[in-house]
N, C-alpha and C positions, 0 to 999 in steps of 0.2 A: 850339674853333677851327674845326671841320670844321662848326659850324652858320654861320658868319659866311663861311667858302667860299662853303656851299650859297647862302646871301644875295645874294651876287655875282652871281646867274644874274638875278635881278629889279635890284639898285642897282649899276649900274655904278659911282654916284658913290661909293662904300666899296669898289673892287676894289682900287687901289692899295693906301690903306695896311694895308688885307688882307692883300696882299701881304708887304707889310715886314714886317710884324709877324710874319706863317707863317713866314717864313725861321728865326726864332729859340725855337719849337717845342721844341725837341729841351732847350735849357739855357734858360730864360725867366728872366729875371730881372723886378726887380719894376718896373722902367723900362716891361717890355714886358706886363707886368700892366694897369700903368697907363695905355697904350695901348688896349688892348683895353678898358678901362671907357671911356675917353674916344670907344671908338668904339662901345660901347653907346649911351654917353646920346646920342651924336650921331643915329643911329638911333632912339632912342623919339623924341628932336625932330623927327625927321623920318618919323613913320610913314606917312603919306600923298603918300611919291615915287617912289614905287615906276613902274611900266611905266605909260603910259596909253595908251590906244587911242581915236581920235573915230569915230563915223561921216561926221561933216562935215567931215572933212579929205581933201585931195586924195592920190590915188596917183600923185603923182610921185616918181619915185626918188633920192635926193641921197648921193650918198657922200663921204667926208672921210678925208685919212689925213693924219699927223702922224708925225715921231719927232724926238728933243730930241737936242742933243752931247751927250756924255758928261753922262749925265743921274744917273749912280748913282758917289758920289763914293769908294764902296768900290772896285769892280772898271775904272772908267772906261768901261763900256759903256751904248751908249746904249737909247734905248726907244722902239717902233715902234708904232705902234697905226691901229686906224681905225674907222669906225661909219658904218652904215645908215640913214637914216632912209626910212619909205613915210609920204610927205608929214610931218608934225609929229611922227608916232609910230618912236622907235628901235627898229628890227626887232637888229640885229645889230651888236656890237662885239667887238673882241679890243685886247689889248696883249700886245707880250712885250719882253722883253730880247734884245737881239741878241747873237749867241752871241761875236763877237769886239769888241774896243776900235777906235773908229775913230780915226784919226791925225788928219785934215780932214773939214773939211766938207765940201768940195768937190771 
């Protein structure tokens, strides 16, 4: 599991259900086995999506941030995130889970 983390640092697009899936570590059952392979083979299908870099892309800076309502149907808490891009290429992203359940949305 701690090599499919380290992953996470180059595919953002496999950090979620990463995620899910590390939470259940400690007791795995074979649900969460079969997870993990599904997010193997997803990964060899996809071995070339990793970070790319152009030189002919421009340095303008664009930022994006997002979080969903009650996004995680266990604890009610939602999920915050955001990402960098310098011109096409993604420098920088995070998500977390917000530590408290929100009532509204608004």
């Amino acid at each position: 599991m701690g090599c499919l983390i380290y992953l996470t640092v180059t595919r953002p697009d496999i950090t979620y259900v990463v995620h899910l899936v590390s939470q259940f570590m400690s007791a795995p059952r074979t649900t969460h086995f079969s997870a993990v392979l599904r997010i193997l083979r997803y990964i060899k299908g996809t071995l070339f999506h990793g970070l790319h870099f152009s030189s002919e892309s421009s340095l303008a800076l664009h930022a994006f941030c997002d979080a969903d309502w009650v996004g995680d149907p266990t604890d009610h808490r939602s999920i915050t995130g955001y990402c960098f891009f310098l011109g096409t290429s993604l420098i920088s992203w995070h998500s977390k889970m917000q530590t408290v359940a929100s009532r509204s949305s608004t």
